[in-house]
C-alpha positions in Angstrom: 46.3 35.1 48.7 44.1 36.7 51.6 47.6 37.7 53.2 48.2 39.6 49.8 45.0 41.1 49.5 44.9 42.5 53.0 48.6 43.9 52.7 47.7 46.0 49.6 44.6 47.2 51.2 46.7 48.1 54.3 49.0 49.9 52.0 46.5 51.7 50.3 44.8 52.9 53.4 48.2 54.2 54.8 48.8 56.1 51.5 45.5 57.6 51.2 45.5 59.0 54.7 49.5 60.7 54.5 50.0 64.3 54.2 49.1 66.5 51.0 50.5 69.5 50.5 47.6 70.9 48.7 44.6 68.9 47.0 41.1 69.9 45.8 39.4 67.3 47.9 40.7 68.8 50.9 38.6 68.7 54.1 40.0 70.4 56.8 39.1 73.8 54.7 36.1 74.9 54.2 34.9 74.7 50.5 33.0 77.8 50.0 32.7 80.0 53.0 31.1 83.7 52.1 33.8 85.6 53.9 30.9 88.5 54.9 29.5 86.1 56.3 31.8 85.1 58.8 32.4 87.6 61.8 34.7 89.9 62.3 35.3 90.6 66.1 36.1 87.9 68.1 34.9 89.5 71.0 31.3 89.9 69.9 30.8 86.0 69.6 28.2 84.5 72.4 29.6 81.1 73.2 26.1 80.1 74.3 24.6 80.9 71.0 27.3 80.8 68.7 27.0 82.5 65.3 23.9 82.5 62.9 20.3 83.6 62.9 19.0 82.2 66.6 18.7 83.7 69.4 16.1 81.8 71.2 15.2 78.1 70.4 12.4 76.9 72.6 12.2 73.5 73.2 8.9 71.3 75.0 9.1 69.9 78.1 8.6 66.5 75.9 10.2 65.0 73.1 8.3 65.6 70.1 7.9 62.6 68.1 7.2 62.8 65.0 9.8 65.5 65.1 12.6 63.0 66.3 11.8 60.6 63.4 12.0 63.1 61.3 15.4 64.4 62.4 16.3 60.9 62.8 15.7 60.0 59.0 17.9 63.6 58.4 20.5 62.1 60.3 21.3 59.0 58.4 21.5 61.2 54.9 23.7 63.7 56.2 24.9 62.9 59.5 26.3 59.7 60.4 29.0 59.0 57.9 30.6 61.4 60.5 29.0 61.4 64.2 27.7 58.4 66.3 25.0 58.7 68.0 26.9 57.5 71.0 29.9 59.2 72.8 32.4 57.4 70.6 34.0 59.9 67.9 34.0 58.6 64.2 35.3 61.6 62.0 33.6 63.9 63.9 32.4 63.8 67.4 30.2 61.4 68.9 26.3 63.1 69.7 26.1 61.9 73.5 25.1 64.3 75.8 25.4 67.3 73.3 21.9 68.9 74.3 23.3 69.3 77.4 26.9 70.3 76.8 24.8 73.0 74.5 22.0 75.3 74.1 19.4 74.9 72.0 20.4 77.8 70.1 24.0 77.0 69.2 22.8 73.6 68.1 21.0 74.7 65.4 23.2 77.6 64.7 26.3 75.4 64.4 23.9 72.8 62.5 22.7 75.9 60.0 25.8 77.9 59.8 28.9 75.7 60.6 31.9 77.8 59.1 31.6 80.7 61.1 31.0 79.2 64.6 34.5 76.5 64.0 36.0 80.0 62.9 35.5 81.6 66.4 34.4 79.4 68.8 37.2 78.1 71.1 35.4 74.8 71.8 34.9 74.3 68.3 38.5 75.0 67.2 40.0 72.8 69.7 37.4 70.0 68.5 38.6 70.8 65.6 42.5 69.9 66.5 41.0 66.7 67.0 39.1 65.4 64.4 41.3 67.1 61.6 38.2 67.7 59.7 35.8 71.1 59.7 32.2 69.9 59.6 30.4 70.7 55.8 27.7 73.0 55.7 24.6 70.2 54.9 22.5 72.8 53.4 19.6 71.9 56.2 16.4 74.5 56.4 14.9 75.5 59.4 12.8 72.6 59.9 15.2 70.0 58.9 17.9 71.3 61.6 14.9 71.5 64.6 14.1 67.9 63.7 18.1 66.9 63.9 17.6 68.8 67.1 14.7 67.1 68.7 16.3 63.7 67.1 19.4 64.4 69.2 17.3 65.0 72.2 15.8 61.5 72.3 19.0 60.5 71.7 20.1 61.5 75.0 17.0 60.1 76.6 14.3 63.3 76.4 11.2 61.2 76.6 
């Protein structure tokens, strides 16, 4: 009976995950992008930024705390159905060693304002080849995103 079970499970799994030719509950497309929002010359984007309101992010020579608990409470609503804190990718990648594969300011740029950074950004499109999915807006504030920020900092050992 387990056999059975397990089969049609299988079977299910494999269906789900085949090719659709269209379907409202597609990922890989964003759902509602505001096309003035997104930018228009390719050759104005600042890979070390990436696309959104900051410029500047500064960060303390420490970890803020109550910051990372904060971010790390963020993170478990919105963000790890999709990323692992380690280097292992689960839909999307895994968070090791981002604060240092990134600046402060694309981080919260790409957290903020996803759509138009995976439009333009090389590394992000490519990332994107891999994981088949685009990354949802999560509707974060300011603060929310920082604390996601500093929680990702402790995560790659920021003390």
């Amino acid at each position: 009976m387990n056999k059975i079970a397990l089969v049609f499970v299988a079977t299910l799994l494999f269906i789900s995950c085949g090719k659709k030719e269209s379907s409202d509950s597609d990922f890989s497309k964003p759902t509602s992008v505001d096309e003035t929002s997104l930018p228009k010359d390719p050759a104005s984007y600042d890979p070390k930024r990436g696309e959104g309101k900051f410029d500047k992010v500064e960060l303390g020579a420490t970890l803020d705390q109550a910051m990372a608990t904060e971010g790390q409470k963020i993170a478990e609503v919105k963000c790890t159905s999709c990323h692992k804190a380690t280097d292992e990718k689960l839909v999307g990648p895994g968070w090791k060693g981002v604060t240092s594969r990134h600046e402060p300011q694309w981080i919260m740029n790409f957290i903020t304002n996803p759509d138009p950074m995976i439009t333009k950004d090389p590394k992000m499109q490519a990332q994107l080849e891999i994981c088949l999915v685009r990354m949802p807006n999560q509707g974060l504030n300011d603060t929310e995103a920082r604390s996601v920020l500093e929680y990702m900092r402790k995560n790659d050992g920021v003390k």
